[in-house]
Structures are given as structure tokens and as C-alpha cells.
C-alpha positions as MATLAB code, in Angstrom:
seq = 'XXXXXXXXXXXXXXXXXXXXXXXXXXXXXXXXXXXXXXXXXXXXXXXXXXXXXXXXXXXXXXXXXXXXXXXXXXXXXXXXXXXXXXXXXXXXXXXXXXXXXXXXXXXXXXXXXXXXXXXXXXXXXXXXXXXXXXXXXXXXXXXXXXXXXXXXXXXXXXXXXXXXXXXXXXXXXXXXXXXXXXXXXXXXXXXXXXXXXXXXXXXXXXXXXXXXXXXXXXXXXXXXXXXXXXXXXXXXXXXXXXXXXXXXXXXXXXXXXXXXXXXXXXXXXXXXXXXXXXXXXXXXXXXXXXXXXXXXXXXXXXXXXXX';
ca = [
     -15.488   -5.280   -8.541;
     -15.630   -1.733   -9.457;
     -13.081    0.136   -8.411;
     -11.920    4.335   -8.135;
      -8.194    5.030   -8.479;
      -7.824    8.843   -7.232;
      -4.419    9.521   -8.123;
      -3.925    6.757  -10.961;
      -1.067    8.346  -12.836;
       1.039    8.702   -9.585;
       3.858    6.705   -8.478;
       1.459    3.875   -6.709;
      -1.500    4.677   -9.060;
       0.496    3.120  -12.603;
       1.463   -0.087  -10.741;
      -2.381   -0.195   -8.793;
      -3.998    0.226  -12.019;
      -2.056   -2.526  -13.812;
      -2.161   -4.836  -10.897;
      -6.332   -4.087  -10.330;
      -6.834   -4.828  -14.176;
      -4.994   -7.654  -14.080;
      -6.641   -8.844  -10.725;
     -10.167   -8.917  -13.326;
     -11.669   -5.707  -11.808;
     -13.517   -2.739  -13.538;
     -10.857    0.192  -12.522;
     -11.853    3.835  -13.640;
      -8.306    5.851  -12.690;
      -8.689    9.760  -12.294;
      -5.974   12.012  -12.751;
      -5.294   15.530  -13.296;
      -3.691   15.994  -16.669;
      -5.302   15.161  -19.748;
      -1.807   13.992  -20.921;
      -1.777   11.306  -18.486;
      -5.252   10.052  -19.382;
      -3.918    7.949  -21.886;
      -1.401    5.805  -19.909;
      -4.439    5.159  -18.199;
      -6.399    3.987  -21.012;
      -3.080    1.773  -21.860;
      -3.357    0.191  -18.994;
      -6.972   -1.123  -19.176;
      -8.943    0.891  -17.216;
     -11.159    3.911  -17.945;
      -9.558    7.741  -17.312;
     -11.530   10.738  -15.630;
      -9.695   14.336  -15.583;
     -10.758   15.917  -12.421;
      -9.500   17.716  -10.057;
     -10.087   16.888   -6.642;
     -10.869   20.607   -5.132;
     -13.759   20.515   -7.640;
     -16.208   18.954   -5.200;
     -18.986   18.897   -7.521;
     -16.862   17.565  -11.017;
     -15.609   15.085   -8.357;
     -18.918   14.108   -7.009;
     -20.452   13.543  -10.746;
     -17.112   11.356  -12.063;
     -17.098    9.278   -9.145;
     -20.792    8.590   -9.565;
     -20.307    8.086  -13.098;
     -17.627    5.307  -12.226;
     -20.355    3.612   -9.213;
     -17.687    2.035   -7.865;
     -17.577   -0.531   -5.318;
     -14.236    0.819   -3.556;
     -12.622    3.860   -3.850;
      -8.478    4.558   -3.726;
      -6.795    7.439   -2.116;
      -3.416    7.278   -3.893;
      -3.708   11.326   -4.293;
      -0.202   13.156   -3.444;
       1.445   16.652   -4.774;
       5.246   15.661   -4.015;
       7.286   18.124   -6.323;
      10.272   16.408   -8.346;
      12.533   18.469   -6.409;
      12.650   19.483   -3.229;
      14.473   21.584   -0.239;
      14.471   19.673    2.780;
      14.162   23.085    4.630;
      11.457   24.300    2.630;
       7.466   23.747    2.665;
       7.696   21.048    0.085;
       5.241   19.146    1.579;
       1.932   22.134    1.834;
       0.048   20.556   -1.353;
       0.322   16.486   -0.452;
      -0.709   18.172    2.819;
      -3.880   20.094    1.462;
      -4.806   17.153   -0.384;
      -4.787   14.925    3.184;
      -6.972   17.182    4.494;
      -9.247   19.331    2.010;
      -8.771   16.196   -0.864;
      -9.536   13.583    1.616;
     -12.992   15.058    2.627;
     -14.229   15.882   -0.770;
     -13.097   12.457   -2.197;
     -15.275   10.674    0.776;
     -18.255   13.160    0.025;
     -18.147   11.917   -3.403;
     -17.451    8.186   -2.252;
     -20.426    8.201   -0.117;
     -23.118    9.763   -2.621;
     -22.120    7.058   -5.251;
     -22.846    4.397   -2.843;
     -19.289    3.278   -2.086;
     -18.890    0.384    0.125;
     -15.281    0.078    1.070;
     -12.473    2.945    0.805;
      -8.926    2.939    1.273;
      -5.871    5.603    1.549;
      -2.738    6.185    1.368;
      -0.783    7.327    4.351;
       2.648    6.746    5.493;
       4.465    4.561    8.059;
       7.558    7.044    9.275;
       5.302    8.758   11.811;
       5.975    6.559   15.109;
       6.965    8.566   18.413;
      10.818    7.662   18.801;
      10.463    6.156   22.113;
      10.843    2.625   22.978;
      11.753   -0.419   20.379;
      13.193    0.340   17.033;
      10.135   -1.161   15.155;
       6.781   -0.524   15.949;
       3.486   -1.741   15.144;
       0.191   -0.117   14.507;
      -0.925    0.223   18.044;
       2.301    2.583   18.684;
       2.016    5.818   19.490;
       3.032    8.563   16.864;
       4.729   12.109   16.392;
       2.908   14.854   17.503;
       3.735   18.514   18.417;
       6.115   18.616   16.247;
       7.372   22.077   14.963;
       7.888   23.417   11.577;
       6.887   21.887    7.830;
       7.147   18.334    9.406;
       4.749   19.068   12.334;
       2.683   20.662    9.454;
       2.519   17.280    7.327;
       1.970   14.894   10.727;
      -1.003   17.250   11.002;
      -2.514   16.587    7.506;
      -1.423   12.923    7.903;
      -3.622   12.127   11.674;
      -6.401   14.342    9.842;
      -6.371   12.025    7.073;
      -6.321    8.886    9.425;
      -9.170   10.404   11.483;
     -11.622   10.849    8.408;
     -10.868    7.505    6.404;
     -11.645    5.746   10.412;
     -14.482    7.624   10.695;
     -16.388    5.911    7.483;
     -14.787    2.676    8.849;
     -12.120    3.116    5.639;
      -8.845    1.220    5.569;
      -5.730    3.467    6.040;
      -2.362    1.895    4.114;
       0.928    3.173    5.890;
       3.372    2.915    3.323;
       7.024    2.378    4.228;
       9.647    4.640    2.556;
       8.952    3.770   -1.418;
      11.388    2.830   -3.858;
      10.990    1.543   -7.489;
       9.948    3.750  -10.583;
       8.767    7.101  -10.229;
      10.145    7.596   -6.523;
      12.818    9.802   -4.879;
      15.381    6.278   -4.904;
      14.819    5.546   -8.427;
      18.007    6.254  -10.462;
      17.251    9.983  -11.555;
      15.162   10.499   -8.067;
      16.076   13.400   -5.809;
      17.686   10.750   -3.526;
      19.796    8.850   -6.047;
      20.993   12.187   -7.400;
      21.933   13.260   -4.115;
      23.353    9.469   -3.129;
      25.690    9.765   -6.554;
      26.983   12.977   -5.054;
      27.439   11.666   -1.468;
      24.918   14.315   -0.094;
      23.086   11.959    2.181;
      25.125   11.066    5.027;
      25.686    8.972    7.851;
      24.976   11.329   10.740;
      26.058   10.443   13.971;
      25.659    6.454   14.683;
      22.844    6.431   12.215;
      20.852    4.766   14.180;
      17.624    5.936   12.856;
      15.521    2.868   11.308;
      13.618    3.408    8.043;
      11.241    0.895    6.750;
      10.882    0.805    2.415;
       8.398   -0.747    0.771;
       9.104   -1.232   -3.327;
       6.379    1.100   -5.274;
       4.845   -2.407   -6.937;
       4.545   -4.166   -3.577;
       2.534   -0.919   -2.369;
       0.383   -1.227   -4.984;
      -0.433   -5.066   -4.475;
      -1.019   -4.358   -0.612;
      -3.461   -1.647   -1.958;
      -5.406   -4.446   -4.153;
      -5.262   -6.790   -1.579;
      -6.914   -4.227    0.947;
      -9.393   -3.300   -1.905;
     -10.475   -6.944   -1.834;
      -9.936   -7.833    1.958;
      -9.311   -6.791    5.269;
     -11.221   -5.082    8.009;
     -11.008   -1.610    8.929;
      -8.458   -0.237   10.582;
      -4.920    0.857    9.587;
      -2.019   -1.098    8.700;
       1.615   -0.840    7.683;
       2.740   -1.728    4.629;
       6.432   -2.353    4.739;
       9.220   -4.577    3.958;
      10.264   -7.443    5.770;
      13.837   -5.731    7.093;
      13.750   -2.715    8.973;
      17.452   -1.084    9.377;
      19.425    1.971    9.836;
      20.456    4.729    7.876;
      24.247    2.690    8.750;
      22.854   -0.207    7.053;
      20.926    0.678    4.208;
      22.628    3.868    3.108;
      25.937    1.671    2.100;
      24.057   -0.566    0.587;
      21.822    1.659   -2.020;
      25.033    3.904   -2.625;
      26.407    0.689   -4.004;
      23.523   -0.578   -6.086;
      23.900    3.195   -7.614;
      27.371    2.257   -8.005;
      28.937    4.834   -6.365;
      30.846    5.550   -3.035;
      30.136    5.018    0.634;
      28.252    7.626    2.087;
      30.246   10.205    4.136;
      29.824   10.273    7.545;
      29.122   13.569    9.525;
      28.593   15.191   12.768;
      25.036   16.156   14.261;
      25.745   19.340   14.509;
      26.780   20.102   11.166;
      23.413   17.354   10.002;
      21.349   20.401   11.660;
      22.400   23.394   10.299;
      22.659   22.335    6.541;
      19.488   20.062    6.193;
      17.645   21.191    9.706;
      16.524   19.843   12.668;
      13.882   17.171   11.319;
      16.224   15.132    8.829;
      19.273   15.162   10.987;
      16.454   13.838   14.188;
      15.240   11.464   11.448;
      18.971   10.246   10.883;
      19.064    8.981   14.744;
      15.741    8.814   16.207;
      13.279    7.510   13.323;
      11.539    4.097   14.062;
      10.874    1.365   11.590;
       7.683   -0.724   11.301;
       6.452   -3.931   11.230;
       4.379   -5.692    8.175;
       2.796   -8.635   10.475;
      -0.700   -7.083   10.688;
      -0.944   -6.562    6.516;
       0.431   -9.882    6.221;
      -1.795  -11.996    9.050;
      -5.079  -10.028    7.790;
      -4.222   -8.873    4.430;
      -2.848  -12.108    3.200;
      -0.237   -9.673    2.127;
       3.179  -10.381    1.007;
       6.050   -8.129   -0.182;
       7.787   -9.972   -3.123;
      10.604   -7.329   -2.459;
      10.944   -9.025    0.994;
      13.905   -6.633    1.629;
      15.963   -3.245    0.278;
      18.781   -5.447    0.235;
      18.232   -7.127   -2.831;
      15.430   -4.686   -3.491;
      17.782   -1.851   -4.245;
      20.483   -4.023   -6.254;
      17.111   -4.988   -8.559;
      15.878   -1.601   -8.687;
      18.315    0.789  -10.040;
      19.103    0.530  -13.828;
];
């Protein structure tokens, strides 16, 4: 099969594009940077520089690649970020503005199947602790948050409207992410900045970067429509799971702290996020995906993952 990677260079793209070559299909990866091209290229796969706000550049590469399927792995995370700040405006341009060019150009080159990224922390904290992908999700939510669950249901809408596959991915860890050693998170973890607020009851579901990817190839090659979340196989709390990364890192226990001080030094959304977030459950990919996480939990996940 011939297949598009949008966004090959990015945390999920390296892994997709190994795991898609290996897997004996024809992958053409686009990315932005001509210095990325050529990991690429090492990989197996054919490189396109393009940017996706050039609708018609993007509409003549992707008909260049006539692919089968085409991959949404497209994000704009920065390497830093300030939880109080608008980090999230350019992942959030490309859900929206990115999406709809990238399915413009999918359609005119005859596309038959396309699948994108999205992300599985969105779920309305109401009700059970895990959820599945009937559950209803945030909405009307103020502030840079409520900006990027905006961008997120607008990508959701488009990708269901050509009958597309959405991917919710958990919380990723695993090279290139925020929880790899020399991540934002780590960094922060090694200087017990990321706390236990309140109870910590809030449940977070991770999914290892190279388990993502395989649920993305499995999607590419099966599945119908529809949306589904691609997780590990042990949701938990921030109680839980904090501890437990902090010690892979090998470092201390996280601190614990009040709400109150939560909110006023990383805001209202994190410190909600820290009690209220709900986890998310992998049965769907797994019945209809034939999907399995080989990093079945953080647990061990975590322990395997920092180096």
C-alpha cells in the first residue's frame, strides 16, 4: 500500500515510518525542514518538504506520492513550554487550517482511507474514571485549553466527515516526548516541580510513542471509521503514576501540595487536570484494530523508557 506520512519527522512520524516500511508498504513522509528529509530517507521511505499552509505545494506532493492512505501525525508542540501560556495556538492551527488543506489534497489524489492524530485527555469529568469513545467530552472550557478542545472537535468533525479514522492518543511517552529523560516533564520531575495536588485523583492514560505508531499502521491497514483510543492497558492517577516515573528518573517522590496553591502557580486547567481528568479505555482499538500495546502499562513502561 501506498501510504502519506504528514508529519514524518515528529515524535509518532520516526517510529510510523520505520514501522510502515517495515510492515512492506510504499511510505512517502513529508516534513518541514530540509534537514529532517534525510532521517526520512534513512528510514526507507521517500521525503517531501512542504509545508502544510501551502495548499497548492501540498496538493501537487501528495499527488505526486498517489497514495492509498494518508497520515495526520502533523503537531507544532514547542520544546518548552509555560503551562499558563498559549503554547498550544500552532498544533491548534494545524487541527483546524492543516487538517482541511491536508484532506483537500487527500481527496484530489484519489485517497481512499485517512487517518489522524488526536488525543484521548478530552473526556467530560463526570461519571467513571475511564471512559470509552461513546463518552461525552470537554467543552466550554475557558482559556488556551478551551482554545485547543476547539481545534481538537474541529479536527474530529472533518476527518468523520470523509468517513476518516480519528486515533486518540493517550498521554505519550518514549523518545522525542515531554517524559523522555531531557523532556519538559522529566526536567521538571528531576526537580520535583510536578506535584501531587490534592488526592491526585485525576486519571491519565499513556500510550508509549512506538505503540502509537503501530496503532497508526494497524488503522492504516484496518478498521472502520470512526474514532478510537489508543491507550495503555492501566489507567491511574497522578498518586500512582507520578511516584512511579519520579523513580524510573531516579529521583525523589513528588511533593505533595494544596489546590489552592496548584492554581495560582500553574492555573486553573493543570491543577483541574490533577483531580478531575478521566482515563480511557483501549478495548475498541484492540477488538477492531487487532491492536495491542506491547507497553501494556507505564509501570514497566517508564522503568524501560528512561536512559
Amino acid at each position: 500500500m501506498k501510504v502519506f506520512v504528514a508529519g514524518a519527522s515528529g515524535a509518532i512520524g520516526r517510529p510510523l515510518v520505520r514501522q510502515l516500511v517495515a510492515a512492506g508498504h510504499e511510505v512517502t513522509g513529508m516534513t518541514r525542514r530540509e534537514e529532517r528529509a534525510g532521517e526520512i530517507r534513512a528510514a526507507g521511505a521517500k521525503a517531501v518538504v512542504c509545508d502544510v499552509y501551502d495548499p497548492d505545494g501540498l496538493r501537487a506532493a501528495v499527488a505526486d506520492a498517489a497514495p492509498d492512505t494518508v497520515v495526520h501525525a502533523l503537531t507544532a508542540l514547542p520544546a518548552r513550554y509555560d503551562p499558563k501560556s498559549d503554547y498550544l495556538a500552532a498544533t491548534n492551527r494545524i487541527r483546524v487550517e492543516g487538517t482541511r488543506n491536508l484532506i483537500a489534497a487527500a481527496g484530489a489524489a484519489g485517497a481512499r482511507r485517512f487517518v489522524a492524530e488526536s488525543i484521548a485527555f478530552i473526556y467530560a469529568p463526570q461519571g467513571s474514571w475511564v471512559k470509552d469513545e461513546e463518552a461525552p467530552v470537554l467543552a466550554g472550557i475557558p482559556g488556551s485549553f478551551g482554545a485547543a478542545l476547539t481545534a481538537v472537535a474541529d479536527l474530529e468533525r472533518q476527518v468523520a466527515a470523509v468517513d476518516g479514522i480519528v486515533l486518540r492518543f493517550g498521554w505519550l511517552y518514549g523518545p522525542g516526548t515531554y517524559y523522555d529523560r531531557g523532556g519538559q516533564q522529566a526536567e521538571e520531575a528531576m526537580r520535583r516541580r510536578i506535584p501531587i495536588v490534592g488526592k491526585g485523583t485525576g486519571t491519565f492514560s499513556f500510550v508509549h510513542v512506538d505503540d502509537a505508531a503501530a496503532a497508526t499502521v494497524a488503522a492504516v491497514e484496518r478498521g472502520d471509521p470512526g474514532v478510537y483510543n489508543v491507550v495503555d492497558d492501566e489507567p491511574a492517577p497522578l498518586r500512582e503514576w507520578m511516584p512511579v516515573y519520579a523513580e524510573a528518573l531516579g529521583v525523589k517522590g513528588p511533593r505533595r501540595v494544596p489546590v489552592w496553591l496548584a492554581r495560582l502557580v500553574a492555573g486553573s486547567a493543570a491543577a483541574d487536570a490533577a483531580l478531575q481528568m478521566r482515563g480511557a479505555s483501549n478495548a475498541k482499538a484492540k477488538r477492531e484494530l487487532g491492536w495491542q500495546p506491547a507497553h501494556a502499562s507505564w509501570r514497566q513502561g517508564f522503568r524501560d523508557s528512561p536512559a
